[in-house]
N, C-alpha and C positions, 0 to 999 in steps of 0.2 A: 333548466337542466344544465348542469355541471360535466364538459367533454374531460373524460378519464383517460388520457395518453399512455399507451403504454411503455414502459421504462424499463422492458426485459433487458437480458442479454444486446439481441440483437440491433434494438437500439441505442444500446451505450456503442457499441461497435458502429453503427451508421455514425454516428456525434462524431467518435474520436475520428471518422474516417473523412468527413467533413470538412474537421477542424484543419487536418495534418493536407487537406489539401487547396483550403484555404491559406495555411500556411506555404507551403509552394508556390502557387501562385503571387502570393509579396516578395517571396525571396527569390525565384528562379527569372534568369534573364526572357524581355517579352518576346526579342527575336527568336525566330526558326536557327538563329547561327548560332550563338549563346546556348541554347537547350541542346540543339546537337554534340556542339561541343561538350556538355555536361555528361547526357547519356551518353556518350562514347568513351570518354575518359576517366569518369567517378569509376563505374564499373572495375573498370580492367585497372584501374591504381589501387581501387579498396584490394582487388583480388591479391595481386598483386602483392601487396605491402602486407596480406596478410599469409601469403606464401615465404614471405623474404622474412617474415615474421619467425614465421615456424621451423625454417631452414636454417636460419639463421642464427637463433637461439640456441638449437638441440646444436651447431654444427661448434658455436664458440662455445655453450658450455662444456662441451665436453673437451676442448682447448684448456678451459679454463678447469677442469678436474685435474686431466693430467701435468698443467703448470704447478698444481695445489700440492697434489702427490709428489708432485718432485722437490719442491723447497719442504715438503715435509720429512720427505727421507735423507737432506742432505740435512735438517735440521737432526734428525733421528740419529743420523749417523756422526756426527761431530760429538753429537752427547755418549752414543756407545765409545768413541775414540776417547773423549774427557774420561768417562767413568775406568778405562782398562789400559789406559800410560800412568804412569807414576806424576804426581801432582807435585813437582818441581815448576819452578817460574817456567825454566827453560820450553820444559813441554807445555804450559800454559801457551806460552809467546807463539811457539811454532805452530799449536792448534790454532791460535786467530788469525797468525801469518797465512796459514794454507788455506782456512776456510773465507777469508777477504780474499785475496789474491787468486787460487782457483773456482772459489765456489761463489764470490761476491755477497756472502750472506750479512754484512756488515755486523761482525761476529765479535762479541769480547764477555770473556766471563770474569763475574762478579763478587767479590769474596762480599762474606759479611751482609750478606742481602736476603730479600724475601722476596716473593711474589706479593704484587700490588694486591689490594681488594678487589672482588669482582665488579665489573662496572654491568652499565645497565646498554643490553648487548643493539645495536641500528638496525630501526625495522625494515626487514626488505634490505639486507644486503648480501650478497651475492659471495664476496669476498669470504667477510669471516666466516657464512655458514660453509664452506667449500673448506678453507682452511683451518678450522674447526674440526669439520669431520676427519680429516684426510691426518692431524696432528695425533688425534685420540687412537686415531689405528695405527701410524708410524713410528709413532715415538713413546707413547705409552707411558709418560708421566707428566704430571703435574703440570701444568701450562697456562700462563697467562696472555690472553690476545688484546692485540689494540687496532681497529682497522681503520679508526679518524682521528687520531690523537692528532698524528701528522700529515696533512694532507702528500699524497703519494707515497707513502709510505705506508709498513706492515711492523708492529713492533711483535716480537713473538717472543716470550721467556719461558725456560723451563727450568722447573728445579732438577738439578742432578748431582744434589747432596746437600747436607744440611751447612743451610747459612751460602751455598753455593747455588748462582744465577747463570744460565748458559743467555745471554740478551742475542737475539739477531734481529739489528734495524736494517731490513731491504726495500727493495723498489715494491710500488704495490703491482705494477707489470710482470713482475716476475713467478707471481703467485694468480693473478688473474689477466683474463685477454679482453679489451674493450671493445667492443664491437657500434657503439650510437653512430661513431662519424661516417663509419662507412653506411652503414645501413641510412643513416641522412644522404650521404651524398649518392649512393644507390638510389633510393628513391626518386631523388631530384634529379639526378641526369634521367633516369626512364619519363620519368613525368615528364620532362623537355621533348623528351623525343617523341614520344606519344603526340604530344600537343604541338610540335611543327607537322608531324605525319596528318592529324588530323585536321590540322588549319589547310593545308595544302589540299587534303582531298577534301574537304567541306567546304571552300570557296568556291571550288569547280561546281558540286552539286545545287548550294545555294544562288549562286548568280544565277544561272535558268531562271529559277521561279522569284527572286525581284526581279527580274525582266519583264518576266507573263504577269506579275503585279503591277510594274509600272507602267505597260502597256494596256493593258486593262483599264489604269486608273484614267489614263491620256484619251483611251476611246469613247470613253463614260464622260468626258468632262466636251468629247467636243470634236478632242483633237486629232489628228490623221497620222497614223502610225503605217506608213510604210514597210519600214524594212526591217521585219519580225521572221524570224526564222525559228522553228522548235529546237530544244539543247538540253542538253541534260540529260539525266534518268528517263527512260521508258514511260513511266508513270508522266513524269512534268511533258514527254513530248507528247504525250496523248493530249495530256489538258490542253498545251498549245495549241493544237491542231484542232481539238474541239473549240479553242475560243476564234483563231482564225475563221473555222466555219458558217461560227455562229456570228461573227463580224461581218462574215461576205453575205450572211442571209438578210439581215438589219439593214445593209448594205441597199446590197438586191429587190428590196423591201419598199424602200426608201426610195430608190429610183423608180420601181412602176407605179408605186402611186403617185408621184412627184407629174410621169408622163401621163397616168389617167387623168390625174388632175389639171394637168395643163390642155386635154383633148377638152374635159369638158368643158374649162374654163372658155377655150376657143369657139366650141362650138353656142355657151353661155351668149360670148360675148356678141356673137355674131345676132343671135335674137335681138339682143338688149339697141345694136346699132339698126336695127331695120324699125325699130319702136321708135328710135331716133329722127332717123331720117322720115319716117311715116308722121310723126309729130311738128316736124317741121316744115312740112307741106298744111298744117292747118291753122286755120286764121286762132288769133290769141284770142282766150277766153278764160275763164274760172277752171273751167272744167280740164282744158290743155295743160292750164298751167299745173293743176294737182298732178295731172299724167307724168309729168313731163317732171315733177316730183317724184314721184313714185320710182320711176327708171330711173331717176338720179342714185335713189338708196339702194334698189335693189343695186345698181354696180358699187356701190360701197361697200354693200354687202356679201357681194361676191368678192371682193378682195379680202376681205377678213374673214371669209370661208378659206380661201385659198393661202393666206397669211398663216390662217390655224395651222392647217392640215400640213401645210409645207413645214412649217418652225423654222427651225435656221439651218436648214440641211441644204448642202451644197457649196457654205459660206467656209471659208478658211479663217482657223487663227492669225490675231496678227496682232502686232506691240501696239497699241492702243492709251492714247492720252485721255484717260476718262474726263479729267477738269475740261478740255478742250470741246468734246463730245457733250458734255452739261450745258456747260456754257451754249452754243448752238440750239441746245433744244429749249433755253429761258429766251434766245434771241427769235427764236419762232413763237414759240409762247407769246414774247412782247405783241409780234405784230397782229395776235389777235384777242389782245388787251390782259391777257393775263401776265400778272407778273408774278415773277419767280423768285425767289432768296435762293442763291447757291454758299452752301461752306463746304468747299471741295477743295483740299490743297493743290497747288498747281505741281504738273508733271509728274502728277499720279497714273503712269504706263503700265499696264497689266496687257496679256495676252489674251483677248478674249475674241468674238466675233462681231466685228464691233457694230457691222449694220442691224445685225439682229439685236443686240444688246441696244441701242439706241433706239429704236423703234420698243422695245421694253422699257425704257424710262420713257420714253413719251409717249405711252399709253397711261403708265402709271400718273404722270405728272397733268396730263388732258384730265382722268377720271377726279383728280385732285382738286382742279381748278374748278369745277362743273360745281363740285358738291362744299364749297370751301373761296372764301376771299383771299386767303393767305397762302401761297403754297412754300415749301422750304425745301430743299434738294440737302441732304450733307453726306460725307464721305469719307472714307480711310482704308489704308492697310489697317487689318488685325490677324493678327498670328495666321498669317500666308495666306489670309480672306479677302477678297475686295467689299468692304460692306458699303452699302448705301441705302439711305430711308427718304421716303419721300414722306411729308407729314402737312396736311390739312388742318384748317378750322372748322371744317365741317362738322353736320352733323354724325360721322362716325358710324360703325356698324356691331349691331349687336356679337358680343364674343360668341354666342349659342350655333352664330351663321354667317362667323368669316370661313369655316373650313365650304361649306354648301357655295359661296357667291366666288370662288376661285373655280369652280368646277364652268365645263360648257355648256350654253344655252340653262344659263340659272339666274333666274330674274328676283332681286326684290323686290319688299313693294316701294322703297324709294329710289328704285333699278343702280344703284352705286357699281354695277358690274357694266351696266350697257356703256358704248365707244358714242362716236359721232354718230355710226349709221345706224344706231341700233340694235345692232344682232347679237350681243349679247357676250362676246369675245374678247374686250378689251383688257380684263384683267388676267384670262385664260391665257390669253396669247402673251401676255408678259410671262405667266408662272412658266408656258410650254419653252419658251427660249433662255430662262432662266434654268429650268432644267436639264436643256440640253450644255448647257454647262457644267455638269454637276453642282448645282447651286438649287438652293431654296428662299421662297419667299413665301415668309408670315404676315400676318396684320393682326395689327395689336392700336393701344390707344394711344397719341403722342402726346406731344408735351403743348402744342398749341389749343388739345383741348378736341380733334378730331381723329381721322384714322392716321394711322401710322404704317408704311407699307416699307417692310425691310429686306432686303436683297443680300442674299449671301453666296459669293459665288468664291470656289479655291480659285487660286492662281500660280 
């Protein structure tokens, strides 16, 4: 069976509607600042610019009529004056003397001349069509126009008698009124002012909410955000106040299991020491000593119940020499025969929690050594990351059920997840204090040939 898509109407409209906002999304700025800026300012300049447009236009052309009208009737009228004085030099001279000198029309007529051929007339220009019309109603003969021959300038001829040229070369100002520069610099000073008014009220509105973001992101990774206050818009102080809430409840949370946990722990531990003391009132035997085994694990096991469930709550940020902190956990390693390879650059200082964080690499690197002869520690900044992998020659764990052996109380069958005591927590309790950093830990295959366990924490 062949699926038949339908390609109506309505579908070409979903595509194009798709396309054009996929297109936005490449081109529009990804900040909330940048996009506000946009919607607040595209709107009201397109508006804008097409009011000034229309005001603009109707307000100069009709500027530009009545200049046309008028170098036309004084065009009009020198030629009525030529055609009805008597055509002596004298009257020649005084008709260009008064129409230069009063009327500026740079006026001088021509014996023995013709009107040029018609030329082929500039698309879209304003000028000659305006002084065009305004010459055929005013003056009513014969006229030859030129409105580019000469830049700024208007050459205008008319016949007013045979072999007789009336030429007037004027300003082209004086027949039309330009209007780009202002309507440019109109636009661009509004646009300015728009865009200081809007940077000024939209830094106010915007700081709030990187605020409630950047505090957000600081609570998430670990760290203790004091002195948060709501700001801004209605809206943003709502959210505040809901994230404060929802920080004091995690909070809140946090502390009574912390104190259940530490009751039961007490009241745990208090069993566990009267099995102690009851065990050591009896004479040594096979049997004592498995006992007496047995209570040993169960208290190991009780701390790595209590390690889970607690994670690294309570522990404070703090500058943090990771090489230094490596180093220490291959010098404990040593002394119980494993040995360590670190490539960890020195005075690698990140913010993080560091006891908890330590106790996560030396769970990582114990689970390492157990299943593996070789273990390797290495480490860097990457783009504001603290990464570090610990890597074995072991035998490795099937990719089907690395997600399954990160989870609590998940045994394989070559237990690669169980710690010393057994309970099953060792690599749990790294992933749980790695996330309370904001950070993640994958496993994957290294390059010695075993597991590969990579730690990604921001900083």
């Amino acid at each position: 069976m062949v699926a038949i898509h339908d390609q109506g109407p309505d579908s070409k409209r979903v595509t194009l509607l798709w396309h054009f906002n996929r297109w936005l999304e490449r081109h529009v700025p990804e900040g909330l600042y940048g996009r506000s800026l946009i919607i607040i300012i595209a709107p009201i300049v397109l508006l804008q610019t097409i009011m000034a447009t229309v005001f603009m236009e109707r307000h100069w052309a009709s500027i530009s009529t009545q200049l046309s009208k008028s170098v036309a009737r004084e065009v009009g009228f020198v030629a009525d004056l030529y055609e009805n004085l008597p055509k002596t030099d004298d009257s020649i001279k005084l008709i260009e003397r008064l129409s230069n000198e009063r009327l500026a029309l740079g006026l001088k007529i021509e014996k023995n001349s013709t009107l040029p051929p018609p030329t082929s007339k500039p698309f879209f220009d304003i000028v000659d069509y305006k002084l065009s019309t305004q010459i055929k109603k005013r003056v009513g003969r014969p006229f030859w126009l030129d409105t580019v021959g000469k830049s700024g300038y208007v050459d205008i001829r008319v016949l007013v008698g045979k072999g007789t040229v009336l030429r007037a070369l004027t300003r082209e100002s004086r027949a039309y009124a330009s209007n780009s520069y202002i309507f440019i610099l109109w636009m661009i000073g509004s646009s300015l002012v728009l865009l200081g008014v809007a940077i000024v009220f939209l830094r106010n509105q915007i700081r709030p909410i990187q605020q409630l973001a950047e505090v957000a992101q600081s609570f998430g990774l670990g760290r203790d955000v004091p002195d948060f206050f709501p700001r801004g818009a209605r809206e943003v102080q709502e959210a505040a106040r809901a994230f404060i809430d929802m920080k004091q409840r995690i909070e809140r949370h946090v502390e009574q299991r912390t104190i259940m946990l530490a009751g039961v722990s007490h009241d745990l531990r208090t069993v566990l020491t009267r099995f102690k003391l009851q065990l050591a009132f009896l004479d040594d035997s096979a049997e004592v000593e498995e006992l007496r085994r047995d209570v040993e694990e169960m208290q190991h096991m009780l701390e790595d119940y209590m390690a889970f469930v607690r994670g690294a709550a309570g522990e404070k940020t703090a500058a943090t020499d990771i090489s230094t902190m490596v180093m220490q956990i291959r010098d404990t390693a040593a002394r119980t025969g494993t040995t360590v390879e670190v490539q960890v650059p020195g005075n690698l200082t990140v913010n993080v929690k560091p006891n908890a964080l330590k106790r996560s690499i030396s769970n990582l690197v114990v689970n390492a050594a157990r299943h593996g002869t070789q273990v390797l520690v290495s480490g860097n900044l990457e783009d504001q990351n603290l990464v570090l992998m610990i890597e074995d020659n072991g035998p490795g764990i099937a990719a089907s059920k690395r997600e399954d052996v990160l989870r609590p109380f998940v045994r394989l069958d070559d237990a690669r997840n169980l710690d010393d005591s057994g309970s099953g927590l060792g690599l749990t309790i790294a992933v749980d204090i790695i996330h309370s950093h904001g950070g993640e830990l994958t496993l994957g295959d290294g390059a010695l040939g075993g597991l590969k366990a990579t730690m990604v924490i921001p900083v």
